[in-house]
N, C-alpha and C positions, 0 to 999 in steps of 0.2 A: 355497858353504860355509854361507853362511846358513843357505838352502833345507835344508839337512842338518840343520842344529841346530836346525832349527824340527820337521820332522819327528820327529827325536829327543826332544823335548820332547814332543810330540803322542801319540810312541808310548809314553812313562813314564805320561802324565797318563790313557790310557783304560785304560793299565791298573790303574791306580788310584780307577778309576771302578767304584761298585759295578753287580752283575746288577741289571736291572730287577725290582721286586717282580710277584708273581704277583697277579692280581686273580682276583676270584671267578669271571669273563669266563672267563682260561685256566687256573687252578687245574683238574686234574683231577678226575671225581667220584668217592668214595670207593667203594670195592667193593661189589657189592651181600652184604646180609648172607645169611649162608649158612642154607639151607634147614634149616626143622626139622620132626622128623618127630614124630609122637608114633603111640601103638600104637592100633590100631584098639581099639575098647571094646564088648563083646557084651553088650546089656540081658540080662542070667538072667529065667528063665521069671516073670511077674508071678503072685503066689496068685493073683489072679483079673479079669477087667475089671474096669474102674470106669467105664462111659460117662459123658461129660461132656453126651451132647445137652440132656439137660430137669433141669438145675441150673440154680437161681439162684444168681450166685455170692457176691452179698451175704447169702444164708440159709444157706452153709457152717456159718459158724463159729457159736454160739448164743451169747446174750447173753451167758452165765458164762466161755463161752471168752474171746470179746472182752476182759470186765474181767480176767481173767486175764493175758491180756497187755496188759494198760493201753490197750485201742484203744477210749478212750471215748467218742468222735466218733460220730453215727449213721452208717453204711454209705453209699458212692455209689455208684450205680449210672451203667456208660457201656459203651461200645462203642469198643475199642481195634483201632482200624486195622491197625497193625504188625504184629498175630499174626492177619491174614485176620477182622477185625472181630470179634474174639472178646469173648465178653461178660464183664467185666470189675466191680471192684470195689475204692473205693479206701476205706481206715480211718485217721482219725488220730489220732494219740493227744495232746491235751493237757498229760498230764504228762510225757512224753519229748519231745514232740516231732517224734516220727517217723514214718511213713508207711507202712502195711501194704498191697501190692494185690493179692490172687487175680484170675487170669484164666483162663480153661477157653478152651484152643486146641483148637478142631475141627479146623485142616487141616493139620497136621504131627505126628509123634511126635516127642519130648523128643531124640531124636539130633539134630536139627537142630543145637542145642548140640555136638556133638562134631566136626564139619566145617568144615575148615580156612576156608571162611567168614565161619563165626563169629566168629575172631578171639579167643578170651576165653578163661580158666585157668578148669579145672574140676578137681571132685574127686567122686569117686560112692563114693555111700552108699545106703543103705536108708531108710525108714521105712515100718512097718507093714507091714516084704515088700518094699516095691513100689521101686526106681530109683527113687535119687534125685542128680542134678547139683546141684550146688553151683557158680554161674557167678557170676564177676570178672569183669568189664570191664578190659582192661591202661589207667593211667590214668582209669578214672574210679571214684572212693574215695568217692561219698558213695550207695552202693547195693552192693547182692548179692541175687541170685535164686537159689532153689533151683525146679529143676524135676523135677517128678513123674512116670516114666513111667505113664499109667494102664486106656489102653488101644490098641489098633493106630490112630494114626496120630492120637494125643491127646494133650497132659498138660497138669497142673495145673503154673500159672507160678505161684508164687510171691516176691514184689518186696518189698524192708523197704529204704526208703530212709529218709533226713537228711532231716527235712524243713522245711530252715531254722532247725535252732540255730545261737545263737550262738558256740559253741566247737562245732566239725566232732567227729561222733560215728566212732570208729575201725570204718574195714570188719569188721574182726572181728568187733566188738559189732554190727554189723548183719545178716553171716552168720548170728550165732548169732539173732537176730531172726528172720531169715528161716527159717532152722528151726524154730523154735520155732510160726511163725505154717503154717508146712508140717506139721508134727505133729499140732496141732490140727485143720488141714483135714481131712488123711486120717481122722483118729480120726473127724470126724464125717460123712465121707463112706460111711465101711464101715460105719458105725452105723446109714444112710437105706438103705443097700442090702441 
């Protein structure tokens, strides 16, 4: 009889006993997130080439441009790996604070940007005729590029980054940089050709 009522005891008490918590170990992994697709994007016919080979890309913009958009820093000149060593050009501006870069990409066209690779939020627009991207980075807010298509298997990158204020300047205000510093380019690119 004991034996019974000990039993019977034993049997109340596990079932009073909570499930084992889940650890991260056996928790299951969340579903993977569902595919998304976006619509392919056809560059329209560009008004005309613009070859990048025999630019400098620090003599784009002309001095009046520069102080137009406050980039009152003299011009540096470097060579950026990332885009197949393309030759690059960084400006900054003093009284904002922020960071202008033209780069002339010799070995890819501006789709590059539209390939689920890429990973980044775009929007296409014009200037001067010519395709133009508008590229986000998902998570990173202190830059925007607008890229240029400008000729088969080229384009003008354009970068307007934060370049260390103290209060974080809004992407938007930096898009709208990066066009603006993209406008200029072209205007003084179609003006040498």
């Amino acid at each position: 009889m004991r034996t019974t009522a000990l039993l019977i005891v034993a049997a109340v008490l596990a079932g009073c006993t909570a499930p084992p918590e889940q650890s991260a170990l056996t928790t299951p992994p969340p579903p993977p997130p569902s595919p998304t697709t976006t619509t392919p994007f056809d560059f329209p016919q560009r008004p005309r080439a613009v070859p990048l080979d025999a630019v400098d890309p620090c003599a784009i913009l002309t001095e009046e441009q520069r102080t137009s958009l406050s980039l009152d820093n003299p011009p540096s000149a470097y060579v950026d790996p990332s885009f197949g060593n393309a030759k690059a050009c960084t400006i900054r501006s003093t009284t904002s604070g922020n960071v202008a870069r033209i780069a002339l990409v010799l070995v890819s066209g501006a789709d590059v940007w539209l390939s689920e690779n890429a990973q980044v939020d775009y929007t296409a627009g014009t200037i001067e005729g010519f395709t133009a991207i508008t590229v986000r980075t998902p998570d990173v807010h202190d830059v925007c590029n607008v890229e240029i298509d400008v000729a088969d298997g080229q384009f003008l990158d354009v970068m307007f980054r934060d370049g260390g204020n103290s209060t974080a300047v809004q992407q938007d205000h930096l898009c709208l940089g990066a066009q603006r510093v993209a406008e200029a380019a072209m205007a003084s690119l179609l003006q040498r050709r």
